[in-house]
Backbone bond lengths (Angstrom), bond angles and torsions (degrees), N, CA, C in turn:
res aa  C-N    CA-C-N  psi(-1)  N-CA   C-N-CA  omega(-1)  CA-C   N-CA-C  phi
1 X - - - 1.459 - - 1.523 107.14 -
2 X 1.462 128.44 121.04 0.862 144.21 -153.24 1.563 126.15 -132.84
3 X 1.059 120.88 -17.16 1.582 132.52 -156.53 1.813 99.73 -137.77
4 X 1.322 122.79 141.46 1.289 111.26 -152.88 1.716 100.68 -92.83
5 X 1.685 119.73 0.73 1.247 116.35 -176.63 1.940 104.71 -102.43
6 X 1.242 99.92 -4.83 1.481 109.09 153.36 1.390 127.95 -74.70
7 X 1.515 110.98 -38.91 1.370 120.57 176.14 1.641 101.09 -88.93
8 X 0.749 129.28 -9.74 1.391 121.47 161.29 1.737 122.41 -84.39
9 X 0.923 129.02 -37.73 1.324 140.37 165.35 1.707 108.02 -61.83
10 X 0.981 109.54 -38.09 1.668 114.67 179.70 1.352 104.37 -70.04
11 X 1.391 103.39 -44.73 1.685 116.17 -166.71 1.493 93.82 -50.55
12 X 1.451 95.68 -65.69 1.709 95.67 -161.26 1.619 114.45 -66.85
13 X 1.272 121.84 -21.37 1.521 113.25 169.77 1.401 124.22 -67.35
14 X 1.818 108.50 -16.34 1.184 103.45 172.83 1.995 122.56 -96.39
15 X 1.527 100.85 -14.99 1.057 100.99 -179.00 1.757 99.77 -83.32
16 X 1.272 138.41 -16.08 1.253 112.88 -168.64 1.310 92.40 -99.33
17 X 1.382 141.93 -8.58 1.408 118.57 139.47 1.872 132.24 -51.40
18 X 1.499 78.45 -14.86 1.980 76.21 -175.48 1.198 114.09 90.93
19 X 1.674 131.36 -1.26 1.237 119.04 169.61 1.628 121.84 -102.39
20 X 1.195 96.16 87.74 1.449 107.49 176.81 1.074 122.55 -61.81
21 X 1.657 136.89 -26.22 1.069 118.44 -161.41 1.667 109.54 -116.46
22 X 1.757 90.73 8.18 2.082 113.96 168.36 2.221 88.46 -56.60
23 X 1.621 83.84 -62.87 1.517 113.89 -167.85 1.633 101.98 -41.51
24 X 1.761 121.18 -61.42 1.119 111.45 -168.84 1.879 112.51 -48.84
25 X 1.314 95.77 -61.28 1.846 123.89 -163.87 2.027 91.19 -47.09
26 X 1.219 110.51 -60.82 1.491 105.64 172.67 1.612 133.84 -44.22
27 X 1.692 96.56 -59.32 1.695 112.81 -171.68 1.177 121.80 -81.68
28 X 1.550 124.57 -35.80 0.988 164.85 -146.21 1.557 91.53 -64.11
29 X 1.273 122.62 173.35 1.686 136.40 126.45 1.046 117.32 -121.13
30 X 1.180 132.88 150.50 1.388 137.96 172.10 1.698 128.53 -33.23
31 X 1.689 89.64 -30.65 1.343 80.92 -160.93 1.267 98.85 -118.59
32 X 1.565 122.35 27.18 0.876 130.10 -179.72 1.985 131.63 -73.15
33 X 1.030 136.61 140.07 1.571 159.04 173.30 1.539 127.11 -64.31
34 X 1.256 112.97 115.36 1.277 107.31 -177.21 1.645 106.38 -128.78
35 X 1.619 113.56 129.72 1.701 104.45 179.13 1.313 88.10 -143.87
36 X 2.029 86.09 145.15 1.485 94.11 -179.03 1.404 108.72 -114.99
37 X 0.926 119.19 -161.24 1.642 124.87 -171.05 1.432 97.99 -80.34
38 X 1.050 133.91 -44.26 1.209 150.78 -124.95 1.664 107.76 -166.16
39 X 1.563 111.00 117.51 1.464 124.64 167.55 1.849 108.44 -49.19
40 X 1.399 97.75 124.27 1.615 86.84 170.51 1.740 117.66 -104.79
41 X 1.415 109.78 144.01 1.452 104.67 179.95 1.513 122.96 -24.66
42 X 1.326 129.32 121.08 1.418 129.04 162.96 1.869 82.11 94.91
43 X 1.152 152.73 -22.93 1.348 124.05 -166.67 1.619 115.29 -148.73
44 X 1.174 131.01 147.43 1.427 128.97 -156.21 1.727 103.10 -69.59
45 X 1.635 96.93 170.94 1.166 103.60 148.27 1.856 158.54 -13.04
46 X 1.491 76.99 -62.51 1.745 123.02 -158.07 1.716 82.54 -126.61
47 X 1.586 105.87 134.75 1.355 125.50 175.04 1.786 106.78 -140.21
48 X 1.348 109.72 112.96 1.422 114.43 177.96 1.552 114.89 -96.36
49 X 1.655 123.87 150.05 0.772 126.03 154.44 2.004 117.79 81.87
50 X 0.964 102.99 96.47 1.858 117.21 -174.11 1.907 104.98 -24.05
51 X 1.318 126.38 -15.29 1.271 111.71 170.54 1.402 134.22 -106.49
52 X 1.791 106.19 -7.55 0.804 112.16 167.47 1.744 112.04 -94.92
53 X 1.906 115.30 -9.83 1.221 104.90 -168.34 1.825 89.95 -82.25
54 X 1.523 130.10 -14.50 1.502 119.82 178.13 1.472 104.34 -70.59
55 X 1.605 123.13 -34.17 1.331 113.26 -168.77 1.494 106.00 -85.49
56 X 1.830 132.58 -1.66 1.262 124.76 169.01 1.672 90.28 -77.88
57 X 1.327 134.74 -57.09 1.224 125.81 -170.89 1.110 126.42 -58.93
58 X 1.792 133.45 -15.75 1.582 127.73 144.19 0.985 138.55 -72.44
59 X 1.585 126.38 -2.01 1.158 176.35 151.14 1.639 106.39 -49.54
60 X 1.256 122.94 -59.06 1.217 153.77 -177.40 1.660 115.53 -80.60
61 X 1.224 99.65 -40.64 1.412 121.67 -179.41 1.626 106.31 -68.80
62 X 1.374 113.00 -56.42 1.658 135.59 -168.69 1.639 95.87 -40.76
63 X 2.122 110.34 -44.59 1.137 96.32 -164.60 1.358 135.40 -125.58
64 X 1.654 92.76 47.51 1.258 129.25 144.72 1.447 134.91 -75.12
65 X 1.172 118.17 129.60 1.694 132.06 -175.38 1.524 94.43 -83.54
66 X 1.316 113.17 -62.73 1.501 105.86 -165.51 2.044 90.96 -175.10
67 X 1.568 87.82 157.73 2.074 96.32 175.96 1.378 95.14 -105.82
68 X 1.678 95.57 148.93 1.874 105.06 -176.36 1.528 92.17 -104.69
69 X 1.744 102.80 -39.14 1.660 94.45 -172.14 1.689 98.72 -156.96
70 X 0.494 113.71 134.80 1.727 145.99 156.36 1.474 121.21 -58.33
71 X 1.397 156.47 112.80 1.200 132.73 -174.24 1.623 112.20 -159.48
72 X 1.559 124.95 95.06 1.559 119.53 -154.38 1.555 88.76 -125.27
73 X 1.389 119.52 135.72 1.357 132.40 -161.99 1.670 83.83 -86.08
74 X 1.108 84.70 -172.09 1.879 100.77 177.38 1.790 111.29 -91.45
75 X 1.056 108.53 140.00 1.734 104.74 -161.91 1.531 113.77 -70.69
76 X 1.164 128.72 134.15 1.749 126.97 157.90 1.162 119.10 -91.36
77 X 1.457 131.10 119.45 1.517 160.03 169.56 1.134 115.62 -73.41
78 X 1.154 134.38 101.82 1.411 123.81 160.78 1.699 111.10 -134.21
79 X 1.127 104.39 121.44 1.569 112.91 -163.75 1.873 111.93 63.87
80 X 1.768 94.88 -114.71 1.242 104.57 -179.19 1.468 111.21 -100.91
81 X 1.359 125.31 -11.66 1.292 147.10 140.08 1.192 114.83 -4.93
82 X 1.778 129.65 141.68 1.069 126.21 151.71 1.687 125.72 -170.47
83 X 1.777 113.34 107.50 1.304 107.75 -146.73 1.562 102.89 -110.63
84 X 1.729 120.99 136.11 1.503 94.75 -175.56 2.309 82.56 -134.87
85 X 0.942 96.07 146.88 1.352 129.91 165.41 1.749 95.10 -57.17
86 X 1.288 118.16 131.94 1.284 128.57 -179.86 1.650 99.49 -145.85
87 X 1.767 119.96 135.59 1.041 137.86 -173.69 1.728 113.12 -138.39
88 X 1.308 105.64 115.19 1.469 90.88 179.95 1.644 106.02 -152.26
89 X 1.306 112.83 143.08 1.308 133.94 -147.61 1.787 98.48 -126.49
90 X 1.355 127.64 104.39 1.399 106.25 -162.59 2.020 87.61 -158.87
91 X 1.690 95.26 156.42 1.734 99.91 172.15 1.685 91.88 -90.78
92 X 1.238 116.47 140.19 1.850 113.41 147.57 1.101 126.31 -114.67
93 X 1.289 116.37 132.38 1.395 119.81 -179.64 1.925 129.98 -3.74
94 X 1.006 138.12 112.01 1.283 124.78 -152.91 1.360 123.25 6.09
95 X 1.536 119.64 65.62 1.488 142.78 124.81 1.173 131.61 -94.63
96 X 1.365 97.19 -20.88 1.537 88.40 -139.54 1.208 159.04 121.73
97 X 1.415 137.05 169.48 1.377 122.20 164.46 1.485 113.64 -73.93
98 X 1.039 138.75 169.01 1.727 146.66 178.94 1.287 125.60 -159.83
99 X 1.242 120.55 131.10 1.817 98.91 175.50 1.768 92.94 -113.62
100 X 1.142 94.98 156.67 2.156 105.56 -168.28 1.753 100.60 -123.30
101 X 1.137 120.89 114.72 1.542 116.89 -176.54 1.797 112.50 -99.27
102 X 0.955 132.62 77.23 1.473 97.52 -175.91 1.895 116.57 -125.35
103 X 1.120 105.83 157.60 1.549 114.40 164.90 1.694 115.33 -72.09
104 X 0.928 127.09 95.91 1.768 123.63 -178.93 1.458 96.27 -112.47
105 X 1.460 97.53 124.03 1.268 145.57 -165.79 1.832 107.27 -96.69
106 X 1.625 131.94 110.31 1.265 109.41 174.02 1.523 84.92 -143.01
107 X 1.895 93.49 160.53 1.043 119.43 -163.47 1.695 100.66 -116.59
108 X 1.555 123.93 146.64 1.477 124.18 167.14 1.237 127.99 -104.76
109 X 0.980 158.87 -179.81 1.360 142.31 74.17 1.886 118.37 -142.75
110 X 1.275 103.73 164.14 1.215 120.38 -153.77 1.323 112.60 57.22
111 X 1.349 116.72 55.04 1.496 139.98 156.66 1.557 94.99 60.29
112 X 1.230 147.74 43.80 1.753 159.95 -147.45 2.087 86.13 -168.69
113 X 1.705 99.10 155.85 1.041 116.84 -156.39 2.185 73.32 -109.11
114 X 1.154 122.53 125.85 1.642 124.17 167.53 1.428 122.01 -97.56
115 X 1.501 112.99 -5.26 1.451 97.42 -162.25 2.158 90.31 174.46
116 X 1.122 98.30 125.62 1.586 114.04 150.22 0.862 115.61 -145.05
117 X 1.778 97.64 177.12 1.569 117.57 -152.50 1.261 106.79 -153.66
118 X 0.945 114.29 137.32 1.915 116.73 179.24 1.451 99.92 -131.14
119 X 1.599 105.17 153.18 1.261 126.32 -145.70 1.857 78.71 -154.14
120 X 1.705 94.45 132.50 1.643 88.80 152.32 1.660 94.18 -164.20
């Protein structure tokens, strides 16, 4: 996979299945960056490097009850750019139910995913 509107189309077929971390191990690079809007319990901001961004996502995973819905718009390309609409409807562990809206923002090159960003 080579072209960043390939890795975007992949991206999103794998995230509206929910398997993010098919998505990381594939798209990913190693040495790739992950920042969120918002520090999550137990882990920073800013997440370096493709093994620690799988161990923020089991991390993430743990504190989930269960998904009601899944919901990833169709991706926008621009250059190496690539922005997709993310919707998710889920119980978490003594919260509750929640719905999570965000814009996630990823960056390419050398046909590898370098860097996202979530926005909500």
């Amino acid at each position: 996979m080579n072209n960043t509107k390939q890795i975007a189309d992949r991206l999103a077929a794998l995230c509206r299945k929910g398997d993010w971390e098919a998505a990381q191990k594939e798209l990913y690079s190693t040495d790739a960056v992950s920042i969120e809007q918002e520090e999550m319990p137990g882990a920073s901001k800013e997440t370096k490097g493709l093994k620690a961004i799988i161990d923020k996502g089991h991390q993430w995973a743990s504190m989930v009850e269960s998904v009601h819905v899944i919901e990833v718009g169709e991706p926008v390309v621009a250059g190496d750019a690539i922005a997709l609409r993310m919707r998710m409807d889920m119980t978490m562990k003594g919260r509750g139910r929640t719905e999570m809206a965000e814009l996630c923002v990823y960056e390419t090159k050398g046909g590898k995913i370098v860097s996202e960003r979530f926005f909500s």
